[in-house]
Every structure is written in structure tokens, then in C-alpha cells.
N, C-alpha and C positions, 0 to 999 in steps of 0.2 A: 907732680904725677897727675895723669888723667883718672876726673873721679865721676861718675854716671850714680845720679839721681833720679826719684820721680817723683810726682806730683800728680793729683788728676780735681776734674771739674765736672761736677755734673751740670749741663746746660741745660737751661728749660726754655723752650719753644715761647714764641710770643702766642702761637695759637697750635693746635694740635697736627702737628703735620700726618696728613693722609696719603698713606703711600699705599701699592699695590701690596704690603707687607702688612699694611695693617696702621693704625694711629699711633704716632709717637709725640708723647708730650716731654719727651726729657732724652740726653743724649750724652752719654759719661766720656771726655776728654779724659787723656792719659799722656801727660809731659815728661820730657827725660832733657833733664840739666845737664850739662857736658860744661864741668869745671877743671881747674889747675891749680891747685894745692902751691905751685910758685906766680900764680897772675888770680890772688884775689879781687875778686869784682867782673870777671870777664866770664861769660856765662854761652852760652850755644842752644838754643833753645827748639825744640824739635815736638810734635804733637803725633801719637797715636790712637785714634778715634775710629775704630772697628765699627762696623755699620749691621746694624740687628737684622737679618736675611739674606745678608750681601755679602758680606766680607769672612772670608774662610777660616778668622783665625777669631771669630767676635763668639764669644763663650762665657762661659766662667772658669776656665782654664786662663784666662786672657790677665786679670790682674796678678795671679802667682807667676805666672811669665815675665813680666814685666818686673817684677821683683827679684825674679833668680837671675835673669839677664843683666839687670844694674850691677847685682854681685860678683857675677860672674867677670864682666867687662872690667870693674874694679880690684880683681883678683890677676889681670893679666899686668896690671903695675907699667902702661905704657906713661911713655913721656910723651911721646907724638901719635899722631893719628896714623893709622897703617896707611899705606899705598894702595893706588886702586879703587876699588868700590869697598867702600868700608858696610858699605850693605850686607856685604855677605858672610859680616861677624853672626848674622843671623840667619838661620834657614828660611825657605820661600814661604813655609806655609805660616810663615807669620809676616805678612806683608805691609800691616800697618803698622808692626815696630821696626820694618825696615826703614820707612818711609821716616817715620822720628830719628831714627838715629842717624840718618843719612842727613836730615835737614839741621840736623844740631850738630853736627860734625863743619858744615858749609857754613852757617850762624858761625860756628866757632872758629871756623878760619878767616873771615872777615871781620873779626872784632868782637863778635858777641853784640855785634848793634841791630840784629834781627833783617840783615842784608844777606839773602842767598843766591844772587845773583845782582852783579854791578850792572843795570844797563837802564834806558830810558824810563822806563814806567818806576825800577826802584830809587834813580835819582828824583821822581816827581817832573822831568820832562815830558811823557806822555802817558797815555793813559790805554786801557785794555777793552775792545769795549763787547760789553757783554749781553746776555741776552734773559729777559725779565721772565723768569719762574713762576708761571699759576700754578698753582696746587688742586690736587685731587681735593675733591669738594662736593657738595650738591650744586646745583645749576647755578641758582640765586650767589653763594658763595665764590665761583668761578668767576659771574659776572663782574661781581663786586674789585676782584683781584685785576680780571683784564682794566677794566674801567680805569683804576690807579695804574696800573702801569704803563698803561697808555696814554695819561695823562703826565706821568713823570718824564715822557719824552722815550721810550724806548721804539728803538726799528727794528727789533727782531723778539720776540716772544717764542716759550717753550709752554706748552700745555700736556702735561699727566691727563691720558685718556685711559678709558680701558677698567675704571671705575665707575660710571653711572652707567645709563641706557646709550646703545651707538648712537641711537635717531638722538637724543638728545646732546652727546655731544657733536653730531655733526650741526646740529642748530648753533651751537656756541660759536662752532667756526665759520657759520654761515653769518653770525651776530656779527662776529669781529672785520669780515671783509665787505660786509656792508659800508662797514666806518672808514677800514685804511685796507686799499688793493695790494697788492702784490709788489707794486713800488714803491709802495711808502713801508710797508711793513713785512719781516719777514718771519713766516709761521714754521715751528718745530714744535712738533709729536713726540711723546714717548710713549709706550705701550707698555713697556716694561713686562714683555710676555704675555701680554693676556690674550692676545689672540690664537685662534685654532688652528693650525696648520692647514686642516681641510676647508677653514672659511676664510681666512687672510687674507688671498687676494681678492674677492669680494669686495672686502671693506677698503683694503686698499684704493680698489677702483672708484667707491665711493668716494675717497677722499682725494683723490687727483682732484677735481674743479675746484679744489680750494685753493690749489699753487702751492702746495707745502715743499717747503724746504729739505726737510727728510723726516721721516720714522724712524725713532730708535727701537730697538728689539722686539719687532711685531710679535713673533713668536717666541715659546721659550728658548732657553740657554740648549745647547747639547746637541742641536736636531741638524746637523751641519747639511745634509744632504738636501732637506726641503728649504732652509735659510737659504740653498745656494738656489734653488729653484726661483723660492720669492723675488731674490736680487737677480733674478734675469728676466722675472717678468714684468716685476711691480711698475705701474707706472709713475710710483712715489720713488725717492732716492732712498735707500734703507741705512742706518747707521747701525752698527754693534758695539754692544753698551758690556750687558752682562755676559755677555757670547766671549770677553776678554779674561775673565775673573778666573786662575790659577792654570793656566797655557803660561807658563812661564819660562818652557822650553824654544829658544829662537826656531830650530825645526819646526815644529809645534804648530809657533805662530806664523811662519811660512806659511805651513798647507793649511791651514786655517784660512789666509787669506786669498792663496793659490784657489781654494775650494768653491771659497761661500763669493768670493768678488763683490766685497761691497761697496758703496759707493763710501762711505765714512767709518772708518771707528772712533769711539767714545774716550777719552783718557780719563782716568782717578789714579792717581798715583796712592791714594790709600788701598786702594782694592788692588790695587798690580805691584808693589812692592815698592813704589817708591818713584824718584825722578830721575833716574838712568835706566831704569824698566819701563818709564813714560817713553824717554828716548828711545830707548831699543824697538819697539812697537809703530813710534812715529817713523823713526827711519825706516823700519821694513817698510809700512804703508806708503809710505813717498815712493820707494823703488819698486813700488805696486801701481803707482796711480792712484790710490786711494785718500780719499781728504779725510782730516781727522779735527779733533776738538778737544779741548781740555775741558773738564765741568768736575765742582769740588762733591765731595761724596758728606755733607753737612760736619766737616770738619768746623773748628772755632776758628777764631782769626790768627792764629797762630798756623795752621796748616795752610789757611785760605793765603796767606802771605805768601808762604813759599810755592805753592804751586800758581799763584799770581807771577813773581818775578819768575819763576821758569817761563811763562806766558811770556813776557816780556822779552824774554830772548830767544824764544822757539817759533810761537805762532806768528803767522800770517797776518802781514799789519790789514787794522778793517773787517776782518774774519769774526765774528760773535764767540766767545768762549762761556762755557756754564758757570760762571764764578760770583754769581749773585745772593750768593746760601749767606751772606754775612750779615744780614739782618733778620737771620730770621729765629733768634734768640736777645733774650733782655739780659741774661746775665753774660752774655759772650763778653772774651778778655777785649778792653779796651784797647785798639788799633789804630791808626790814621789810616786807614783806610776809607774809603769814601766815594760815593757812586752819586754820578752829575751827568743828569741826560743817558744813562742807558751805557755810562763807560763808568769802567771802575780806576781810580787813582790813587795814588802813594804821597802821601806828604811826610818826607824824613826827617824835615825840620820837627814837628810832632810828637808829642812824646806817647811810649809805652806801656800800660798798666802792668808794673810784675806781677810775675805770673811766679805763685809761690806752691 
């Protein structure tokens, strides 16, 4: 018989991550073990990590959940995994325990060998390649981060703006294209709302001569009519990030993207329910024209794995994904996972830290 566990981890930061939410020096992981009571030793391993400002189901409601839903699941006395999207043993508005139990279900029909998708990147033939994370920061801090990951060999960089002074971070990006133009490096913004709807495209304009890649969510979440304004005038490419988080209706996210026409949306399958809600999103945006991207929502490397091997079989070979969050904790569970020159890689030969 199928039997559902948990487990959790609180992760502390190598340094204080500064987000538009505010400093976060610690980050509580929440695992759900998917065993069989007739195949001792074989195990499914799945991570729900709720994100403090972001994620709609991140509370203190969130570990009692997670405890009546183990019970609950262990109370239906299955032998096999249902059919379908087994996601939807849980309602929407808890989308990072869809996303665990959905990844511990796929773990577990491949062996329990922490494989959720069979293809190039999780056999260790290629790799994923991703784009180097500066952190919100003061100046001096910022510098320090470009500086290192510019030297680690990265061609595409993400900068959190939208926390210091604008003239000052327009200097930072003026710093950077000093050094590596437009063909050697490629620049991504995020805003993560901070911007005013009635000054947006201002800055925006300001920030065209830098060649940026795109903006993610100049403006806040919700304002759909001026979003769509932006994305027809901006001369920057605009991505939606947060503008995706609990549209979980396919209509929904039609006229969502019918509306705003953006040039990119954002994927976390922690904040959207998981990775057949990544799906569901990407394929509407393809049948839109719309480019999209995956980037991990500071899951450990138990999440960071699975929505990595989805990478592997969905995106765009050569395309940057946000998947670089995996060092940026000292007690994260121990992974072969491993980033060389600005691409992330899988080695299965490799072993596992359990994760208890």
C-alpha cells in the first residue's frame, strides 16, 4: 500500500537574500516521501517550499496542511497512483504541495532514483545552461556579485533592480556593458513590481541603450490593462513573472495573454502548482508567440532537480533558464548537481544526501 510522509528543512542562506519582500536569511523546505509498504527501500521524493510574499498558500496554515494531506492520502489505502494528473488530489490554492506531490509521484514511478524526467541533461549528456543571479544589494555588493559571475564564465546575467536609487542602478548597468557588449553578454532585469505605472515607461526608455534582454514585471501584479499598454509600447521586451501566480483557470490564462501580449512569461512551478501547470502555460504561450523561461522560486535541490530535468525536456536548447538558486544556501540537501561556465549539469552516477 501507498504510504505519504513528511519531512522538512529549514535552509539558511550563505548571505541574506534581499528581495523586493524584504531580507531573508532562512527558508523552511517541506518533503513528502511517497512509499510502499510491499517495495521497502524505494522512496519518491517531492519538495514543497512556499515562498514568503509570493506564493498563495505560504502561511502558518501551510505545515497543518501538509500534515492532514499525508493523512489523508494514507487514508485512501491506494496500491497504485491514480491516473491523470495526480495533482489534483490537492486543490489549487495550495500549489507548492501540488508541485511535491506531483514530483514524488514521477520520482516514484521511475525507481525512486530522484529521476523525473528520462532525457539528456538527467542522463548527464547535456547540460541546461543558465543565467547568473545578482542579488538586490547596495552598489558596492552588486559590483562584487557581477564581478564573480563574470568571471565564472556566465553569457547571460539576471539583475534585481528596483531596490536602490534608478541613476544608480542604471550606473551598474552601464558598469557591466562597459566590460562585455551585447554579444558577449546577455542582461535580464527584474523589477518585481516596483515600478509606477504612470513612470514605467520612462525608465523603461532609460534602459533600452543598455540592450537588455527583457524586464520582468515592471509593474505590479493585477493592473492588466496598463501591463498591456507597457507591452506595446516599451522599447524593452517585458516578461510576467508574478502577473502568473493563482490564474489557474486555462480561460483565465488565455485572456491574460490575449490581453497584456507579452513578449515572455516567467515559469515556477512552485507558485503555479506544479509541472503540468508549467506545461499547461508554456503551451498556451507557444500557441501565443509568446517566449517563456523557467527560473526556480529558492526551492533546495530537491525541487531545483525536478523542475531542472523538466528543463531538459521542454526548453529551448541554448535558451538561459533561472535555475542558478542552488548555491545559494550552505545547508541545501546534498545533489550532483553542478554549474560549469554558466550551464547547469546532472551527474547520476553521483550519489544522494537522504533526505530524512
Amino acid at each position: 500500500m501507498l504510504q505519504l510522509s513528511w519531512s522538512q528543512r529549514v535552509l539558511r542562506f550563505n548571505f541574506p537574500a534581499r528581495t523586493s519582500r524584504g531580507a531573508l536569511d532562512e527558508h523552511v523546505a517541506y518533503y513528502l516521501h511517497l512509499t510502499d509498504t510491499t517495495q521497502p527501500g524505494r522512496q519518491g521524493l517531492g519538495e514543497a517550499a512556499p515562498l514568503a510574499g509570493l506564493s498563495p498558500d505560504f502561511g502558518p496554515a501551510f505545515p497543518r496542511r501538509v500534515q492532514e494531506f499525508c493523512a489523508e492520502f494514507n487514508q485512501r489505502g491506494l496500491t497504485e497512483l491514480p491516473s491523470g494528473q495526480v495533482a489534483e488530489l490537492i486543490a489549487p490554492q495550495w500549489p507548492a504541495l501540488r508541485f511535491a506531490l506531483e514530483t514524488a509521484a514521477l520520482d516514484w514511478q521511475h525507481g525512486g532514483r530522484h529521476l523525473i524526467y528520462d532525457n539528456a541533461f538527467s542522463r548527464g549528456e547535456a547540460g541546461v545552461p543558465i543565467n547568473g543571479l545578482v542579488w538586490m544589494g547596495d552598489a558596492a555588493f552588486m559590483r562584487e556579485q557581477i564581478r564573480k559571475k563574470l568571471a565564472e564564465g556566465y553569457s547571460c546575467l539576471k539583475l534585481k533592480i528596483g531596490g536602490l536609487d534608478f541613476a544608480t542602478e542604471l550606473q551598474l548597468l552601464a558598469e557591466i556593458r562597459a566590460v562585455a557588449g551585447p554579444e558577449q553578454l546577455t542582461l535580464r532585469v527584474d523589477a518585481n513590481g516596483a515600478f509606477h505605472p504612470g513612470d514605467a515607461l520612462r525608465k523603461l526608455q532609460q534602459l533600452a541603450p543598455f540592450a537588455l534582454h527583457s524586464i520582468e514585471q515592471p509593474i505590479r501584479a493585477g493592473q492588466w490593462a496598463p501591463m498591456a499598454d507597457l507591452c506595446a509600447a516599451s522599447p524593452v521586451p517585458i516578461a510576467l513573472d508574478e502577473e502568473l501566480i493563482g490564474v489557474t483557470d486555462p480561460r483565465q490564462q488565455l485572456a491574460l495573454l490575449e490581453q497584456i501580449k507579452p513578449a515572455y512569461i516567467i515559469l515556477k512551478p512552485t507558485l503555479l502548482g506544479g509541472l503540468q501547470a508549467a506545461l499547461g502555460w508554456l503551451t498556451a504561450a507557444e500557441n501565443q508567440s509568446v517566449g517563456w523561461w523557467l527560473t526556480s522560486a529558492l526551492e533546495s535541490n530537491v525541487g531545483l532537480n525536478a523542475i531542472s530535468q523538466f528543463a531538459g525536456s521542454y526548453a529551448r536548447p541554448g535558451f538561459p533558464q533561472g535555475l542558478g538558486t542552488g548555491q545559494l544556501y550552505h545547508n541545501n540537501v546534498a545533489a550532483p548537481l553542478h554549474i560549469r561556465g554558466g550551464t547547469l549539469h546532472y551527474e547520476p552516477q553521483q550519489a544522494w544526501e537522504p533526505v530524512r
